[in-house]
ROPARO-326019 format. One record per residue: residue number from 1; residue in one letter; x, y, z of N, C-alpha, C, O in turn. Coordinates in nm, 2 decimals. Example, Ala and Ser with C-alpha at 12.3 -4.5 7.8 and 13.67 -1.06 7.14 Angstrom:
<nodes>
(node 1,a,(1.32,-0.57,0.78),(1.23,-0.45,0.78),(1.32,-0.33,0.78),(1.42,-0.33,0.85))
(node 2,s,(1.28,-0.22,0.71),(1.37,-0.11,0.71),(1.29,0.00,0.79),(1.34,0.11,0.80))
</nodes>
This chain:
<nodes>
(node 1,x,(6.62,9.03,14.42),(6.73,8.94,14.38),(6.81,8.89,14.51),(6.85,8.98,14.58))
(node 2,x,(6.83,8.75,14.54),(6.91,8.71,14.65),(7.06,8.74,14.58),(7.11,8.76,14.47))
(node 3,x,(7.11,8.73,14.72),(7.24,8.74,14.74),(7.36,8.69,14.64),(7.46,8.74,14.59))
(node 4,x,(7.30,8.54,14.65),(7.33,8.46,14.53),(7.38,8.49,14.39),(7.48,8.49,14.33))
(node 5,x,(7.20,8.53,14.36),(7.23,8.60,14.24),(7.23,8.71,14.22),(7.19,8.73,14.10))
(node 6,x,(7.26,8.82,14.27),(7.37,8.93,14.26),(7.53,8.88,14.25),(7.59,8.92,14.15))
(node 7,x,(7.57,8.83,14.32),(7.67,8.78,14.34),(7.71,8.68,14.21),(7.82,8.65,14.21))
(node 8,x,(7.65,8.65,14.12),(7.64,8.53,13.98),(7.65,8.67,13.93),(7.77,8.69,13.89))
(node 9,x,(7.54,8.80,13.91),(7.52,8.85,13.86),(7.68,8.96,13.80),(7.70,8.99,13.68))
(node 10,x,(7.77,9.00,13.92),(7.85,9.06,13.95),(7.95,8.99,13.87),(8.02,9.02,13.78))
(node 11,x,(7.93,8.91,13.90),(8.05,8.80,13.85),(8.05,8.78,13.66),(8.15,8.77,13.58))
(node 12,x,(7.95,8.78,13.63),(7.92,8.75,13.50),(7.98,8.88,13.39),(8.05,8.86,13.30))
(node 13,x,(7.92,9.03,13.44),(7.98,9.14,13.41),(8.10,9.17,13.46),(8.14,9.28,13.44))
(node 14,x,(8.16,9.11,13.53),(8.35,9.10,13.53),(8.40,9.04,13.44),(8.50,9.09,13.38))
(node 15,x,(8.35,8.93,13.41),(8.37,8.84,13.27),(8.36,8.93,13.19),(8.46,8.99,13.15))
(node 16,x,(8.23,8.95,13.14),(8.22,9.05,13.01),(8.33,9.15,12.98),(8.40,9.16,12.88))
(node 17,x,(8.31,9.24,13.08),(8.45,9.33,13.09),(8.60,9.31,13.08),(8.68,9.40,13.06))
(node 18,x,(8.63,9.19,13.11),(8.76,9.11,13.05),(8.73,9.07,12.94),(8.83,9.09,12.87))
(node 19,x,(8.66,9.04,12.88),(8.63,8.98,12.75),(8.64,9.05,12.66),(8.72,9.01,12.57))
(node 20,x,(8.56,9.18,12.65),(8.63,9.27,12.59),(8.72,9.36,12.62),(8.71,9.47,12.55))
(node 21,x,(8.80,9.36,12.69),(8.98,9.40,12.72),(9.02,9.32,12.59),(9.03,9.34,12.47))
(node 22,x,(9.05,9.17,12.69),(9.06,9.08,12.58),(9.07,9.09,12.42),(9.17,9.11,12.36))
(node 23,x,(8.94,9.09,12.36),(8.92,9.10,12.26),(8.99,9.24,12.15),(9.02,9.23,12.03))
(node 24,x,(9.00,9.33,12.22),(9.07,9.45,12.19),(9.20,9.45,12.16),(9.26,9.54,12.10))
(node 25,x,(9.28,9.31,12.24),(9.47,9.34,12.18),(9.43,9.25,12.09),(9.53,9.22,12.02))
(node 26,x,(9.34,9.19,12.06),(9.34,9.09,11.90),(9.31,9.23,11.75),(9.34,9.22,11.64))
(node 27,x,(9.25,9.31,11.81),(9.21,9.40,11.69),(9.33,9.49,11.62),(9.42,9.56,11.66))
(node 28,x,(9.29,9.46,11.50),(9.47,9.53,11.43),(9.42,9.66,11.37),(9.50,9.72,11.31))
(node 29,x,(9.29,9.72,11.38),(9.27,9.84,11.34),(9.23,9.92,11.49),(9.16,9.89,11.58))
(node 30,x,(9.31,10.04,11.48),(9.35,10.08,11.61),(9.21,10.13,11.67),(9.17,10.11,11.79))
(node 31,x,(9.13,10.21,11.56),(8.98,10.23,11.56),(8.87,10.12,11.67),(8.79,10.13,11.76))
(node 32,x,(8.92,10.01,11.59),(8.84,9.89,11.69),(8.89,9.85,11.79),(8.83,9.77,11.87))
(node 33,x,(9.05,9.89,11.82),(9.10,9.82,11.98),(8.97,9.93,12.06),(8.89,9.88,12.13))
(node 34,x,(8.97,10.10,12.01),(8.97,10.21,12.11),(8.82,10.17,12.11),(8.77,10.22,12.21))
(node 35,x,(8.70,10.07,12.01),(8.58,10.07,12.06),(8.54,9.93,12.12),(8.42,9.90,12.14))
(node 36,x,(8.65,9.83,12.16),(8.65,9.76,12.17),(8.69,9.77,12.40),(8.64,9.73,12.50))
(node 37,x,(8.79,9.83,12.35),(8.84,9.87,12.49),(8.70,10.00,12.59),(8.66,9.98,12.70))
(node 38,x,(8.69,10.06,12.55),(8.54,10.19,12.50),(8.42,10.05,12.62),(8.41,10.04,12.74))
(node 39,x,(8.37,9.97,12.53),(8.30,9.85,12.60),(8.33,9.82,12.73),(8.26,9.84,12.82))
(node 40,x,(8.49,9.75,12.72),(8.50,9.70,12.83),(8.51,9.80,12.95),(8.49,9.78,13.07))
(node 41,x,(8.55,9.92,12.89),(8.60,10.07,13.04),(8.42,10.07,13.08),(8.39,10.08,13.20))
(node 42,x,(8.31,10.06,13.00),(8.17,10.06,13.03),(8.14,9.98,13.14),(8.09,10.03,13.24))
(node 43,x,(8.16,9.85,13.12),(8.10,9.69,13.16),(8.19,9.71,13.30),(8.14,9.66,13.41))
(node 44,x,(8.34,9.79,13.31),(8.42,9.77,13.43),(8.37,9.88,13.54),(8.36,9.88,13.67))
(node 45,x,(8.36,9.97,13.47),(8.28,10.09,13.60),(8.14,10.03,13.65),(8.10,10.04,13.77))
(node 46,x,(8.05,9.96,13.56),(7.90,9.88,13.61),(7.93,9.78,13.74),(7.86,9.74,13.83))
(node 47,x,(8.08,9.74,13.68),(8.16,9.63,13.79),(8.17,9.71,13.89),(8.11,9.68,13.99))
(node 48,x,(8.25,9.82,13.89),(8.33,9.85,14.02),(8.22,9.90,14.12),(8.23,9.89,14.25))
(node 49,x,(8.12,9.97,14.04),(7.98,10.00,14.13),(7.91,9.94,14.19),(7.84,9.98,14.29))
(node 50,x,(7.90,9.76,14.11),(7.85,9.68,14.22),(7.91,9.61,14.31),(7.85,9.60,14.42))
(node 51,x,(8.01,9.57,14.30),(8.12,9.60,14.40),(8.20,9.70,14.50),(8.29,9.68,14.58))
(node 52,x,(8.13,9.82,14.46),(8.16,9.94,14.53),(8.29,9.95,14.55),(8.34,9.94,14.66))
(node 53,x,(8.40,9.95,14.42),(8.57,9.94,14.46),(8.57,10.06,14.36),(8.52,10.04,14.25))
(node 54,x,(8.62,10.19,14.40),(8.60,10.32,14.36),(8.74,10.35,14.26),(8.75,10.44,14.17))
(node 55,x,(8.83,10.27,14.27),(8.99,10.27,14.21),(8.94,10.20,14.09),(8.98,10.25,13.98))
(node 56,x,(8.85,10.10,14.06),(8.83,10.03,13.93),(8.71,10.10,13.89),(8.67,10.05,13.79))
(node 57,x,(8.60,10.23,13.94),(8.54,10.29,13.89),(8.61,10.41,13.80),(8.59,10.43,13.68))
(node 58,x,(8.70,10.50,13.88),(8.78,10.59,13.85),(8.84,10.55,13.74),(8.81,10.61,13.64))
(node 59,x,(8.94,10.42,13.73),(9.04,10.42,13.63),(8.95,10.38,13.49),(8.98,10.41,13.38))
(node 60,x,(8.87,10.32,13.54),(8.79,10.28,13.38),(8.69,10.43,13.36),(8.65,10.46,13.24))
(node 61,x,(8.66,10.49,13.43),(8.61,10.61,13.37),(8.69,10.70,13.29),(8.64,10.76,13.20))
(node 62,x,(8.82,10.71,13.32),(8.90,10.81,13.26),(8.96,10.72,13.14),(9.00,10.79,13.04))
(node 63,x,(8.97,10.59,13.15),(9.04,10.56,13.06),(8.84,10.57,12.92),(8.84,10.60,12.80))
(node 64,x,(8.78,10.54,12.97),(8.65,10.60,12.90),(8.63,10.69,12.79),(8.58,10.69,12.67))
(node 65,x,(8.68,10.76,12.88),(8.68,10.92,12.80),(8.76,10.95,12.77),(8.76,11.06,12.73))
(node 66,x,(8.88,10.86,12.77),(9.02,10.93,12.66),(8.96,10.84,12.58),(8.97,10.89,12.47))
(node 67,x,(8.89,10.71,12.56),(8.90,10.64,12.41),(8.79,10.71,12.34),(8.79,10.70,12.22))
(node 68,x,(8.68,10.77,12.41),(8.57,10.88,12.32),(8.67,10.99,12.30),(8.69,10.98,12.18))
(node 69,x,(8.74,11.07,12.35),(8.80,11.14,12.29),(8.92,11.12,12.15),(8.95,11.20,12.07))
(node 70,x,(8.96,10.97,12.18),(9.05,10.94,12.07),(8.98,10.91,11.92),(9.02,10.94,11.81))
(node 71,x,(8.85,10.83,11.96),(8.76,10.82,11.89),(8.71,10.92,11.78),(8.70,10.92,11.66))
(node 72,x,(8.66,10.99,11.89),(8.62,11.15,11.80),(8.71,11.19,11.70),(8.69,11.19,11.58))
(node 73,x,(8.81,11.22,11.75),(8.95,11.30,11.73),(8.92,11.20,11.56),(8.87,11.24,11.46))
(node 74,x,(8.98,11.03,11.57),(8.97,10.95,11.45),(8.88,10.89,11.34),(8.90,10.80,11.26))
(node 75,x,(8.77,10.96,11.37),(8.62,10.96,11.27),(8.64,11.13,11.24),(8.57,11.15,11.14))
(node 76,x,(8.69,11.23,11.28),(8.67,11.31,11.24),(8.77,11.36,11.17),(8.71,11.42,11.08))
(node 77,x,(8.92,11.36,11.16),(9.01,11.40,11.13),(9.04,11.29,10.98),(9.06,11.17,10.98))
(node 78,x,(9.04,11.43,10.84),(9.07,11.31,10.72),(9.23,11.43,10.62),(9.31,11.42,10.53))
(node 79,x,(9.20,11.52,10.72),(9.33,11.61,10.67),(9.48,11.57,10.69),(9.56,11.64,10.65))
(node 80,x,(9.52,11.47,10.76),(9.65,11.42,10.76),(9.71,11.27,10.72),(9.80,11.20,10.76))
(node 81,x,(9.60,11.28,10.58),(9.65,11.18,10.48),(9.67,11.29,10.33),(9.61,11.38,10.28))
(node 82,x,(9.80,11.21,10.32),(9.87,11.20,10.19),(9.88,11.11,10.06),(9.91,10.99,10.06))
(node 83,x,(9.85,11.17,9.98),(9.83,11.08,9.83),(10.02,11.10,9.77),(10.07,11.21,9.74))
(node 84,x,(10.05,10.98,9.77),(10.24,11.02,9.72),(10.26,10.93,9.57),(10.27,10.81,9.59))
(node 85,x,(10.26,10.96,9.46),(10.30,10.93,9.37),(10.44,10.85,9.38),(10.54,10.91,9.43))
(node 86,x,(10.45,10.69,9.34),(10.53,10.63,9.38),(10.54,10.57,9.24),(10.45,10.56,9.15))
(node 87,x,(10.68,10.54,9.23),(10.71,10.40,9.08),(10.76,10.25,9.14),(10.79,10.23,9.26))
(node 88,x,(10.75,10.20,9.07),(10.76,9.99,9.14),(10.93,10.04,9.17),(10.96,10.04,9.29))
(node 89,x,(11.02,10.08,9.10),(11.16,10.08,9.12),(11.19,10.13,9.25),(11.30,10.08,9.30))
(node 90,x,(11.12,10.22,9.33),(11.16,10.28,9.48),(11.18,10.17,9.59),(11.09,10.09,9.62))
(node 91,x,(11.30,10.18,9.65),(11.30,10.09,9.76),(11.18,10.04,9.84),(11.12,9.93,9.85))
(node 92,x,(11.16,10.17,9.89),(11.07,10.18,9.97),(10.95,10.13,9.92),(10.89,10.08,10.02))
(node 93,x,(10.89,10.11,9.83),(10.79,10.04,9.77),(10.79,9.86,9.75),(10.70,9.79,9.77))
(node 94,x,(10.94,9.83,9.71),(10.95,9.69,9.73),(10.95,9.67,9.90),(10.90,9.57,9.95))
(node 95,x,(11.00,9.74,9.95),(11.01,9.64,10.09),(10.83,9.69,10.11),(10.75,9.60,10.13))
(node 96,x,(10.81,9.79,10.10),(10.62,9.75,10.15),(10.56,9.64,10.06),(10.45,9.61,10.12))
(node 97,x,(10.56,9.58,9.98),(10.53,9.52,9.87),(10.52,9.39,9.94),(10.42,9.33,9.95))
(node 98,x,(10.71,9.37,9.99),(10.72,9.24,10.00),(10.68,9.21,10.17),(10.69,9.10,10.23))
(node 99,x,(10.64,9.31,10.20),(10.63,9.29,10.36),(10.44,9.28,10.35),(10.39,9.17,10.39))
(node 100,x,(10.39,9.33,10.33),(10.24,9.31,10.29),(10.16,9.21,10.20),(10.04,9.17,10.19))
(node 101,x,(10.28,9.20,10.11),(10.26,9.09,9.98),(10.19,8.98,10.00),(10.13,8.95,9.90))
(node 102,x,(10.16,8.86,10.14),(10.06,8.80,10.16),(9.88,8.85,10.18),(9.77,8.79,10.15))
(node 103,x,(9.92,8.96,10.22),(9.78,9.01,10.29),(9.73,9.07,10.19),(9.61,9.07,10.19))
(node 104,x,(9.80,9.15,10.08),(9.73,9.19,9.96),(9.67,9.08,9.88),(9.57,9.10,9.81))
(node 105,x,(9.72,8.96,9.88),(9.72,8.81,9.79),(9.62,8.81,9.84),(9.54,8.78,9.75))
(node 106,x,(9.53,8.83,9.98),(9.40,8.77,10.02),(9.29,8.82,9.94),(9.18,8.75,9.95))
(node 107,x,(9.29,8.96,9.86),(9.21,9.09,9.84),(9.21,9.10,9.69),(9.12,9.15,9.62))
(node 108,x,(9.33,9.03,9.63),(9.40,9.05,9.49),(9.49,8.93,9.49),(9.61,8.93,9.52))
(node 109,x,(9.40,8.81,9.44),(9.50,8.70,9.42),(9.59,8.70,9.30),(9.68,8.62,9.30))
(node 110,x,(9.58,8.76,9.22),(9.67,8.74,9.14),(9.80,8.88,9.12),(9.87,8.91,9.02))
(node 111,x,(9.79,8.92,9.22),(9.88,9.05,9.24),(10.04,9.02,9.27),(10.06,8.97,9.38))
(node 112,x,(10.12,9.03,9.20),(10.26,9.01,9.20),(10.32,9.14,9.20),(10.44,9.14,9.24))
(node 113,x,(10.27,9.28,9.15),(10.37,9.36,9.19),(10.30,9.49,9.13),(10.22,9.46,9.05))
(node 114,x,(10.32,9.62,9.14),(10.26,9.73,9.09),(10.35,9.72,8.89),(10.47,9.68,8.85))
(node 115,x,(10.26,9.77,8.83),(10.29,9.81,8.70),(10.37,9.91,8.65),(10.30,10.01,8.67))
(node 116,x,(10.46,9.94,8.59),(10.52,10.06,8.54),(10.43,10.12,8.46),(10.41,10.24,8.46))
(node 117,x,(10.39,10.04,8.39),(10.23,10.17,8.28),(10.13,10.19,8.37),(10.03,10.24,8.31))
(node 118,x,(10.12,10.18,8.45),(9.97,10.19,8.55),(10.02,10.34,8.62),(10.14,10.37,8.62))
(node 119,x,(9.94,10.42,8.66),(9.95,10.54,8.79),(9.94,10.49,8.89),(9.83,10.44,8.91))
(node 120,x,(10.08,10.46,8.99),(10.04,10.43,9.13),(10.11,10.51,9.24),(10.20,10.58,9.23))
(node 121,x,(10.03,10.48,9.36),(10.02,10.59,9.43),(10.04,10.51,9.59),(10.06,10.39,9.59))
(node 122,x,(10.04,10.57,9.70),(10.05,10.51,9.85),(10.00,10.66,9.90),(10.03,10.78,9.87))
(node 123,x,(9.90,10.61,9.99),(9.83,10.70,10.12),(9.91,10.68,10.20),(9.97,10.57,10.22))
(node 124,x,(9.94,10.81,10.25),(10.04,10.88,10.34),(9.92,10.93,10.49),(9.82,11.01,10.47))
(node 125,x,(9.96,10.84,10.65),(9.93,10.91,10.74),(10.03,10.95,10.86),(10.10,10.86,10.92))
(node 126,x,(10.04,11.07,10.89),(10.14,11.09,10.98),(10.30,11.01,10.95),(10.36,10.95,11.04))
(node 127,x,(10.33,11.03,10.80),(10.45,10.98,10.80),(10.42,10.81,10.81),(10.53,10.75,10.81))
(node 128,x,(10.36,10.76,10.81),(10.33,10.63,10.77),(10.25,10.55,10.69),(10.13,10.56,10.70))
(node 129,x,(10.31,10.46,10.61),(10.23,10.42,10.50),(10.09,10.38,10.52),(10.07,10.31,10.62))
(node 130,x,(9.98,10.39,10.44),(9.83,10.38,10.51),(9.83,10.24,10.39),(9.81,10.12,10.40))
(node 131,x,(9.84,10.30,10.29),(9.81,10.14,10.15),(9.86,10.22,10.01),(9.90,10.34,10.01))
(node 132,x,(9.83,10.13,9.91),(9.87,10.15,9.76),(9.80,10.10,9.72),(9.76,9.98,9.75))
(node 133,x,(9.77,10.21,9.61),(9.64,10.19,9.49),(9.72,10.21,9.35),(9.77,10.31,9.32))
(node 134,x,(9.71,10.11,9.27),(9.72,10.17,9.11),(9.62,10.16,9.05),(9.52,10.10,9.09))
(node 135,x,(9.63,10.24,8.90),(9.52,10.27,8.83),(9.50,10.27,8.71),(9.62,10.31,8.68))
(node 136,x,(9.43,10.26,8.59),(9.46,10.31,8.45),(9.39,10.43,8.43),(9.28,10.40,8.47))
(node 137,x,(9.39,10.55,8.40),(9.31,10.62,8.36),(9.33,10.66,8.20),(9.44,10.69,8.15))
(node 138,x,(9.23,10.67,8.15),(9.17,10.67,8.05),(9.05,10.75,8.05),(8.95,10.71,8.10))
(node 139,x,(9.06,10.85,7.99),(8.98,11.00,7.96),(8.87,11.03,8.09),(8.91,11.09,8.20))
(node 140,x,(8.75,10.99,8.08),(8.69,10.99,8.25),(8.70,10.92,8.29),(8.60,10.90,8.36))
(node 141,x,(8.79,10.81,8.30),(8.73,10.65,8.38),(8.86,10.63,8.42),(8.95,10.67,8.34))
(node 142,x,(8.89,10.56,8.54),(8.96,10.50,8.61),(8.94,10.37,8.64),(8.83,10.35,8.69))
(node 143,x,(9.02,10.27,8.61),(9.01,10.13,8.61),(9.12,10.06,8.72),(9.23,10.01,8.69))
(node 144,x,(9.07,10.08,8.88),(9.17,10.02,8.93),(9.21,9.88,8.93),(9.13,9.79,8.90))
(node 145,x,(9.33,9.87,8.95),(9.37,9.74,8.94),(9.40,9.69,9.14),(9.38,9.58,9.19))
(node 146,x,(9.45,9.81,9.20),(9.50,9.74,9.35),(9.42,9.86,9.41),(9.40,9.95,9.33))
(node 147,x,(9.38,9.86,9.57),(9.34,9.92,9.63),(9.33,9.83,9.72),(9.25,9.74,9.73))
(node 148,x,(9.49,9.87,9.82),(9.50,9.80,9.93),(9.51,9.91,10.04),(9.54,10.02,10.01))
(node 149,x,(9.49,9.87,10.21),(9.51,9.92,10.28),(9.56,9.86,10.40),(9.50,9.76,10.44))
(node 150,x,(9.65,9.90,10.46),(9.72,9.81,10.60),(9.63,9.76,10.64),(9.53,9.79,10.58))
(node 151,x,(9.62,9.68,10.76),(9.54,9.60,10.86),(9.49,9.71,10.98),(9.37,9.71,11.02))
(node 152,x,(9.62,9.80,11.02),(9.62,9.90,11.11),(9.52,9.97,11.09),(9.45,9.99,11.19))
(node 153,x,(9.50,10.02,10.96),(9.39,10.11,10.90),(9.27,10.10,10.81),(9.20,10.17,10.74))
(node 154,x,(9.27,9.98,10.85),(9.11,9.93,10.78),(9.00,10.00,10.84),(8.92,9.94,10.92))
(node 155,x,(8.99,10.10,10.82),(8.83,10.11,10.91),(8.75,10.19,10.81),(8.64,10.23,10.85))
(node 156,x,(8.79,10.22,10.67),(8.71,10.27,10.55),(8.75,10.43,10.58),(8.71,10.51,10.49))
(node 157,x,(8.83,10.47,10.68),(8.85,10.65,10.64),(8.95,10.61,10.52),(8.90,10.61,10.41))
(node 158,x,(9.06,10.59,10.53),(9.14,10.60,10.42),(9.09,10.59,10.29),(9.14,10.67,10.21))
(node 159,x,(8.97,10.50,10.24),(8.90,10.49,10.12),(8.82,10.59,10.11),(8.81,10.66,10.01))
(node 160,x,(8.76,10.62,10.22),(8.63,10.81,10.23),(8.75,10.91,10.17),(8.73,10.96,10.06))
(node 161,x,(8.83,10.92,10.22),(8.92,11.03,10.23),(8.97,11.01,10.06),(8.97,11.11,10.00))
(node 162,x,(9.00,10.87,10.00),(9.05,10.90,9.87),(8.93,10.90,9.75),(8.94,10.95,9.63))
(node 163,x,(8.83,10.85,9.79),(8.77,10.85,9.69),(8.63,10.95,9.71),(8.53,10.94,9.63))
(node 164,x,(8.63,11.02,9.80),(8.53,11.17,9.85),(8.61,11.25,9.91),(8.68,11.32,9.83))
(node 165,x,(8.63,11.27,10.04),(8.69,11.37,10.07),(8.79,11.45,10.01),(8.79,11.57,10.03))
(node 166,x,(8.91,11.37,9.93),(9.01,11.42,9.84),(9.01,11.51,9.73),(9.08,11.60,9.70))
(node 167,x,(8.92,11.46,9.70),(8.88,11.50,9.56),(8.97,11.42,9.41),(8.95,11.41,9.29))
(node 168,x,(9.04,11.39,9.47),(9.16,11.35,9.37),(9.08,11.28,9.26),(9.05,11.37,9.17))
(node 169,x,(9.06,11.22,9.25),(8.96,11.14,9.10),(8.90,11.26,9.07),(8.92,11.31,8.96))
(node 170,x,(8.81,11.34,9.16),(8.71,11.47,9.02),(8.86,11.57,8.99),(8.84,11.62,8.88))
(node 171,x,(8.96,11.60,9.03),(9.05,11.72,9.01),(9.15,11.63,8.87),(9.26,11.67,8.85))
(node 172,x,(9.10,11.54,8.81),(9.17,11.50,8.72),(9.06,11.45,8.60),(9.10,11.41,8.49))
(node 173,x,(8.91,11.46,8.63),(8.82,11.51,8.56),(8.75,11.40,8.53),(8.67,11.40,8.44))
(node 174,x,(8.79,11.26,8.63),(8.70,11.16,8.63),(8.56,11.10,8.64),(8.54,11.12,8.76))
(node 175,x,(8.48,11.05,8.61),(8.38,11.04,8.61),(8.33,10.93,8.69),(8.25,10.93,8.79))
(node 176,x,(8.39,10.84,8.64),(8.38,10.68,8.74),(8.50,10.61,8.79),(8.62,10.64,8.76))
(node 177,x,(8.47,10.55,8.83),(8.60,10.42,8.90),(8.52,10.31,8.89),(8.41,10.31,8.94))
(node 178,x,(8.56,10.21,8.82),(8.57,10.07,8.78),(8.69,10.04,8.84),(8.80,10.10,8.84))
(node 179,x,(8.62,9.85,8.91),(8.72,9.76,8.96),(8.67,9.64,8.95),(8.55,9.63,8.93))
(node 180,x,(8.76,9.49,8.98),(8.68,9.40,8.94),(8.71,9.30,9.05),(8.82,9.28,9.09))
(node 181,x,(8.58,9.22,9.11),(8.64,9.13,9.21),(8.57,9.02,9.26),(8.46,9.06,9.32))
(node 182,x,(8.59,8.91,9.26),(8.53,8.82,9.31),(8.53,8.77,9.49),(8.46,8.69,9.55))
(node 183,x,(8.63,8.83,9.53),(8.71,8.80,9.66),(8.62,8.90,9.74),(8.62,9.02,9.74))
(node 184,x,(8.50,8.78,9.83),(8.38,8.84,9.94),(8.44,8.94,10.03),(8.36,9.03,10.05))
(node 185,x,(8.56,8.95,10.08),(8.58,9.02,10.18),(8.63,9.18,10.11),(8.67,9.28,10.17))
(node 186,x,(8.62,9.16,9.98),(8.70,9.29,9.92),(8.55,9.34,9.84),(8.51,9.45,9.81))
(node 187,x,(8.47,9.22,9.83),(8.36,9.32,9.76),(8.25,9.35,9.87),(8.16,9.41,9.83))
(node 188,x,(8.25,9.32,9.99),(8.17,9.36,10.11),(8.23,9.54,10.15),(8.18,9.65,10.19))
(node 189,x,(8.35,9.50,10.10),(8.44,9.65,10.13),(8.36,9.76,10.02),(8.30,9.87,10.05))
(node 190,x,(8.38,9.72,9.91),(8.30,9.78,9.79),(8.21,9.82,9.82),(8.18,9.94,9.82))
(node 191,x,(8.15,9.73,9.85),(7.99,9.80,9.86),(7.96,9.88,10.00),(7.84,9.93,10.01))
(node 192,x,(8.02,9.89,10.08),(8.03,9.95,10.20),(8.09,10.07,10.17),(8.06,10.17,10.23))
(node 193,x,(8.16,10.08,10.08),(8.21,10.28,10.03),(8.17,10.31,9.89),(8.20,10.38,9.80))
(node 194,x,(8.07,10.21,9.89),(7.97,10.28,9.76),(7.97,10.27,9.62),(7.93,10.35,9.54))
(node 195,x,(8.05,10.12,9.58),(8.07,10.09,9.45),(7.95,10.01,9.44),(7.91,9.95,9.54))
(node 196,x,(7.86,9.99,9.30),(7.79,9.95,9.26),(7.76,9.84,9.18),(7.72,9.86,9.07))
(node 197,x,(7.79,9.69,9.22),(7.78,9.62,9.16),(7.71,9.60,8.99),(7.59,9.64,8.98))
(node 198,x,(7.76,9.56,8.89),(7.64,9.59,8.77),(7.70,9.46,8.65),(7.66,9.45,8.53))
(node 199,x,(7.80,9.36,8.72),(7.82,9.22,8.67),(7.86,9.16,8.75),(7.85,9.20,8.86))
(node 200,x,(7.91,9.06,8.73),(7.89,8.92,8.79),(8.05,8.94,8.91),(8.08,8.89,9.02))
(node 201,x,(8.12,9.05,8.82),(8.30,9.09,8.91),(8.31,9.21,8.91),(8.41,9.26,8.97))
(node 202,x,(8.20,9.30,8.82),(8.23,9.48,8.80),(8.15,9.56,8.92),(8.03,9.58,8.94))
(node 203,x,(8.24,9.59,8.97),(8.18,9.75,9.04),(8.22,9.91,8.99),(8.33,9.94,8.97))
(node 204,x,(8.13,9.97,8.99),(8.12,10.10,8.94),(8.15,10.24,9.07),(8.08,10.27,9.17))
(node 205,x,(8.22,10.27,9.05),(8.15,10.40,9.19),(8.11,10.56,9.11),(8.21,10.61,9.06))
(node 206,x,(8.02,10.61,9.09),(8.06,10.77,8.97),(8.08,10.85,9.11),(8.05,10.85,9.23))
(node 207,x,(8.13,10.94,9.02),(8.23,11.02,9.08),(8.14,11.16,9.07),(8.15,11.19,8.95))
(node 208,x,(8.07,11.26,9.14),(7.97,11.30,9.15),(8.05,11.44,9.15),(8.00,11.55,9.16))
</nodes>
């Protein structure tokens, strides 16, 4: 390789490695800043090595292994979410409502507000709201109506955690969960934590 192009070469994975810096303060799930940022700490030590600058080897190594360690730590940990029984009347429920109320409209267009006959509920992590789900239940079956989750925490633990790890649907002696949806980005979610398409807007998940 001439000089040249090492030197093109060097240059190009500097790029990459800002690029994904970059790309990581756009990510609103904290999960994908830490594997986003994870990349770039990779792409920047390959940098500082061909460049032999040992201060930008070091700092992207450690910052490396704190986001594998954060990483770990948040694929593995589902014990510090809370399931909190909530009613539409609670403050605290309208201001999440009205503060999220666009972003749920993208998932659930026709959603204007949780139900008083419905069971609704909000995931609890570390004292901060994760999303709200309402529901009908009716003898084994559950018919959700909302299953929202912040932006912060989209990365599918929150849904593992409530609809497996919890238990909460079999400890009330359910059998399935039914929901209904035409909205691509909410039924790609679906089928990604295991609901089963079986009409043209129904998904199924049973509850094993």
């Amino acid at each position: 390789m001439s000089p040249e192009q090492f030197s093109l070469l060097v240059e190009i994975i500097g790029y990459i490695a800002s690029a994904f810096v970059l790309l990581s303060v756009m990510m609103r799930s904290i999960v994908k800043l830490r594997w986003y940022l994870l990349v770039g700490n990779i792409f920047y030590v390959i940098y500082g090595v061909m460049i032999n600058a040992m201060p930008v080897i070091l700092l992207n190594a450690i910052n490396g292994i704190l986001n594998i360690y954060f990483l770990y730590q948040a694929h593995k940990q589902y014990g510090d979410f809370e399931i909190i029984n909530i009613s539409p009347d609670e403050n605290i429920v309208k201001y999440f409502i009205n503060h999220f109320k666009n972003d749920i409209k993208k998932f659930f267009p026709d959603f204007e507000n949780i139900k008083s006959d419905e069971d609704n509920y909000m995931l609890m992590k570390d004292n901060a709201i994760v999303g709200l789900f309402s529901f009908k239940h009716i003898e084994s079956e559950v018919d959700i109506s909302i299953d929202y989750v912040t932006p912060t925490y989209r990365d599918l633990k929150p849904a593992k955690f409530l609809f497996y790890k919890s238990e909460f649907f079999k400890s009330m002696g359910v059998k399935q969960l039914i929901t209904y949806s035409t909205v691509p980005t909410h039924t790609k979610y679906l089928n990604k934590i295991g609901f089963n398409k079986t009409d043209d807007d129904k998904f199924i998940l049973k509850i094993e």
